[in-house]
C-alpha positions as CSV (number, residue, x, y, z in Angstrom):
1,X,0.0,0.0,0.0
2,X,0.9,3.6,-0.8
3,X,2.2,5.6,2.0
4,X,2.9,9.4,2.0
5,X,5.0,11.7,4.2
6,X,3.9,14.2,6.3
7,X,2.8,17.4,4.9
8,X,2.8,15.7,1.3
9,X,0.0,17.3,-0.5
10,X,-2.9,14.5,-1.4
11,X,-6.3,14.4,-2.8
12,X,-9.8,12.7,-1.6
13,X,-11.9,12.0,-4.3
14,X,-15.3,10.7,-4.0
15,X,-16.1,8.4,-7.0
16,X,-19.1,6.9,-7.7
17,X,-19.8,3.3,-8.7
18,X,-19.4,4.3,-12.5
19,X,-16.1,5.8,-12.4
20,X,-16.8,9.3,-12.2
21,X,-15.6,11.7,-9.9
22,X,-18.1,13.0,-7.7
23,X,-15.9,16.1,-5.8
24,X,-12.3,16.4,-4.9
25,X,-10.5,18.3,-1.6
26,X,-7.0,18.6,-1.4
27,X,-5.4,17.9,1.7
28,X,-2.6,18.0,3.7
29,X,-0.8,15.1,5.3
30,X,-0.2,14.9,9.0
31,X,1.0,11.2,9.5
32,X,0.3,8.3,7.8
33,X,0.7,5.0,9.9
34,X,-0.7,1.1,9.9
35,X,-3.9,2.7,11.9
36,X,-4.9,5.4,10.0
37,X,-4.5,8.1,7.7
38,X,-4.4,11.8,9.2
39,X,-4.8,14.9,6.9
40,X,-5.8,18.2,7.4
41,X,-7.7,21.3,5.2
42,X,-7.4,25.3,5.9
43,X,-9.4,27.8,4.1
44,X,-8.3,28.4,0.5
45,X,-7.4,24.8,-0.3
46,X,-8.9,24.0,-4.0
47,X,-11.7,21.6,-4.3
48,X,-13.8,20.5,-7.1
49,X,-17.7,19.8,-6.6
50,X,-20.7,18.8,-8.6
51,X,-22.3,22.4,-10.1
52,X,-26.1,21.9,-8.4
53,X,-24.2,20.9,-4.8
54,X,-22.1,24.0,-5.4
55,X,-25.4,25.7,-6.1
56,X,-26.8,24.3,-2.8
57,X,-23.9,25.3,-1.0
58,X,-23.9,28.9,-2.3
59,X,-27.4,29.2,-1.8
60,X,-28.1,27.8,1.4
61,X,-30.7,25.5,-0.6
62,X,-31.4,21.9,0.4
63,X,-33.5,21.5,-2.1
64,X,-31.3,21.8,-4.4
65,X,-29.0,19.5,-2.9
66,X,-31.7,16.9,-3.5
67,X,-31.4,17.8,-7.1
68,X,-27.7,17.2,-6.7
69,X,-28.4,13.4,-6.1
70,X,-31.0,13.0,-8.6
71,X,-28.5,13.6,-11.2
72,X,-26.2,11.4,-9.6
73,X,-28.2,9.0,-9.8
74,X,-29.3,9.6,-13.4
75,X,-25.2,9.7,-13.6
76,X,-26.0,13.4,-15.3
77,X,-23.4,16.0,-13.3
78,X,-20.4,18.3,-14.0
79,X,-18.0,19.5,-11.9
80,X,-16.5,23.0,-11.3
81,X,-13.6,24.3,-9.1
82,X,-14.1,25.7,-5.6
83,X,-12.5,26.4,-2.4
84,X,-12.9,25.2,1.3
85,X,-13.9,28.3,3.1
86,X,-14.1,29.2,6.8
87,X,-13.0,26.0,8.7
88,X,-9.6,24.2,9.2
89,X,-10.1,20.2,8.9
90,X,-8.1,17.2,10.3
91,X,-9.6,14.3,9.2
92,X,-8.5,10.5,10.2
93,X,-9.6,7.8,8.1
94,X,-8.2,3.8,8.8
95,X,-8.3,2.2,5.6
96,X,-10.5,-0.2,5.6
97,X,-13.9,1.1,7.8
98,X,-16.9,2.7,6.6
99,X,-16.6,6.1,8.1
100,X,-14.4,9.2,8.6
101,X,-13.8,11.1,12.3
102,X,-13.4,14.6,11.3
103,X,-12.5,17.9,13.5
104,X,-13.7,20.9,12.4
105,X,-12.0,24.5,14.3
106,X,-12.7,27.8,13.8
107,X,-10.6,30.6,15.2
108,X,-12.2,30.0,19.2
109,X,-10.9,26.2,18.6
110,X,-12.6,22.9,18.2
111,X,-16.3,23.3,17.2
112,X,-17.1,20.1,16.9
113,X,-16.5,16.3,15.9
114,X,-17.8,14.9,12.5
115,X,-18.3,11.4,11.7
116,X,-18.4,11.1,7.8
117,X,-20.0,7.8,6.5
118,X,-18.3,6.9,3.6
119,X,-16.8,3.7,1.8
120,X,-13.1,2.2,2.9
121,X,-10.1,4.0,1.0
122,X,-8.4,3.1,-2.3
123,X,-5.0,4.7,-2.4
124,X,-3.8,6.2,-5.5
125,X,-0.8,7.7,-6.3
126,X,-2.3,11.5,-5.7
127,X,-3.7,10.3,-2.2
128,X,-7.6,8.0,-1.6
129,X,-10.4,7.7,-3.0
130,X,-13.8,7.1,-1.1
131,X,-17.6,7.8,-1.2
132,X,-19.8,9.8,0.8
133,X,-22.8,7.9,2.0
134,X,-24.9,11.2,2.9
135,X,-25.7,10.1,6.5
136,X,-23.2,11.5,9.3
137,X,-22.8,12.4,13.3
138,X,-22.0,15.5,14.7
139,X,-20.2,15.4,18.2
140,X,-20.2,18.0,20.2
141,X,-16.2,19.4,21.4
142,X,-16.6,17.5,24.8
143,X,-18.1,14.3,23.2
144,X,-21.3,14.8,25.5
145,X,-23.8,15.2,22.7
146,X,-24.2,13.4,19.7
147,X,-26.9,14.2,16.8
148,X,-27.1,12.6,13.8
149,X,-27.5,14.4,10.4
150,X,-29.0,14.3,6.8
151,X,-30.8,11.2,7.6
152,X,-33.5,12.6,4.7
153,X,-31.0,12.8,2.7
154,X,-29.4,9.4,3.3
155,X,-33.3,7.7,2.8
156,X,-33.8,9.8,-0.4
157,X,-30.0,8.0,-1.8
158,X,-31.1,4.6,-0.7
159,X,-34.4,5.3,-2.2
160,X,-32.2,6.1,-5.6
161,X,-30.5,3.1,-5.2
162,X,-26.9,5.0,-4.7
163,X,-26.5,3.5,-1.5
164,X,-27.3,-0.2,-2.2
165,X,-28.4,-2.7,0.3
166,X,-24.7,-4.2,1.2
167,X,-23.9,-0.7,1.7
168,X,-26.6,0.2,4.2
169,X,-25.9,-3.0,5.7
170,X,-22.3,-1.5,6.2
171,X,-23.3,1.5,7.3
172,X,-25.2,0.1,10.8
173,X,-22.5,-1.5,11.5
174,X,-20.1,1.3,11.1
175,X,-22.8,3.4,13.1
176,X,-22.5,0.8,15.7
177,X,-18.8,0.9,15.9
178,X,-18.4,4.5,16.2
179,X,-20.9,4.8,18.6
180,X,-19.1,2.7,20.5
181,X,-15.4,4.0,19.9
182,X,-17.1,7.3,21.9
183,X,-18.2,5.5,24.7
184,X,-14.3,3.6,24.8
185,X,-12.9,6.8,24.2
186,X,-11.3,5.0,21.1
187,X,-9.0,5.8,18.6
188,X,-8.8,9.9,18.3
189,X,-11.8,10.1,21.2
190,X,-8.4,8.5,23.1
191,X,-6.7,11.7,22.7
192,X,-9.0,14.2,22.3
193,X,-7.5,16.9,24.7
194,X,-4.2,16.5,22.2
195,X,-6.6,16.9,18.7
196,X,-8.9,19.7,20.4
197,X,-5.6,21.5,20.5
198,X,-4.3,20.6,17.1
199,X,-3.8,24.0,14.2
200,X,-2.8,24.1,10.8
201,X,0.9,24.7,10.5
202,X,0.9,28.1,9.1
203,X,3.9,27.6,7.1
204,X,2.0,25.5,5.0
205,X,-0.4,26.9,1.9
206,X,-3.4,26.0,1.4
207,X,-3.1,22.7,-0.6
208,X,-4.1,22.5,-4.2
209,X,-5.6,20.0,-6.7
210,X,-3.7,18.3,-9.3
211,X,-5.5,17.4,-12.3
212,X,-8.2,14.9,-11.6
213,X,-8.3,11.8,-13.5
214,X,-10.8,9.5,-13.4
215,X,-10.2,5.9,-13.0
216,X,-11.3,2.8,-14.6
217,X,-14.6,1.8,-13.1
218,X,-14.4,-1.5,-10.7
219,X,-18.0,-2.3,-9.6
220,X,-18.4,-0.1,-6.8
């Protein structure tokens, strides 16, 4: 398997079964070990998005965003550039689960824990490739609350059929297993004092994208 150094610039696509790039987000490395891979975003790194979620996102519009997976589903998107705005990231993803434990921080410092549903990691030589399976947790800075989000969002996919059975079958199980890595205090929970005072390394610029290919499609 592909390993990278720290502060290596790499990109995480989200490809859909077909082959296609869905988005891209150009990261930073912060350590790359047999556990997981760490990264990290600031504002101004370069990301590529599907035009209607852009809309969405520009607008505000969750309606819109609904559009967004319609024409995923119909397999009928483009993409155009944008750029990560207001948050820094670190993001820690072991290679072979079904989710993501994010850490979002504004300026006053941690706002919050993210859990990102998503399928296991294919390395490339640019950095991983994944899927976002809609539904995520939000954890609050002192893992005390925990609220599930887009769960509309994440029926209206399965309804589409972009989130197939196997998946969803995957996906209570990962649910399952992080819920439970809180409650243990598990893998970054373990250290959470040390990643609630984590900040990009200012010396870095904010990462950007190389060209995206897209690669071959392999059943996903």
């Amino acid at each position: 398997m592909k390993t990278f150094e720290a502060g290596e610039r790499v990109v995480r696509r989200d490809v859909h079964r077909s082959g296609r790039v869905w988005s891209a987000k150009a990261l930073r490395v912060i350590a790359d070990t047999g556990e997981a891979l760490v990264t990290a975003c600031a504002p101004g790194a370069q990301a590529l998005w599907p035009s209607l979620y852009a809309k969405a996102r520009a607008d505000g519009n969750r309606t819109v965003r609904t559009e967004a997976f319609d024409a995923m589903a119909r397999g009928e998107w483009e993409l155009e550039p944008g750029v990560w705005q207001e948050t820094e990231l670190l993001l820690w993803k072991p290679p072979a689960v079904w989710f993501s434990i994010n850490a979002f921080y504004t300026t006053a410092g941690l706002r919050n824990w993210y859990v990102n549903f998503e399928h296991p990691t294919r390395r490339t030589d640019d950095g991983f490739d994944t899927l976002d399976l809609t539904v995520d947790l939000v954890i609050d800075p002192d893992l005390s609350t925990l609220t599930w989000k887009d769960e509309d969002e994440y029926a209206h996919v399965r309804r589409l059929g972009i989130v197939t059975d196997t998946e969803h079958q995957a996906v209570e199980l990962a649910r399952a297993q992080v819920l439970a890595m809180v409650d243990e205090r598990a893998g970054p929970f373990a250290d959470a004092d040390r990643w609630a005072s984590w900040r990009w390394n200012p010396a870095w610029p904010p990462p950007c994208l190389p060209r995206v290919r897209e690669p071959a499609p392999e059943g996903w």
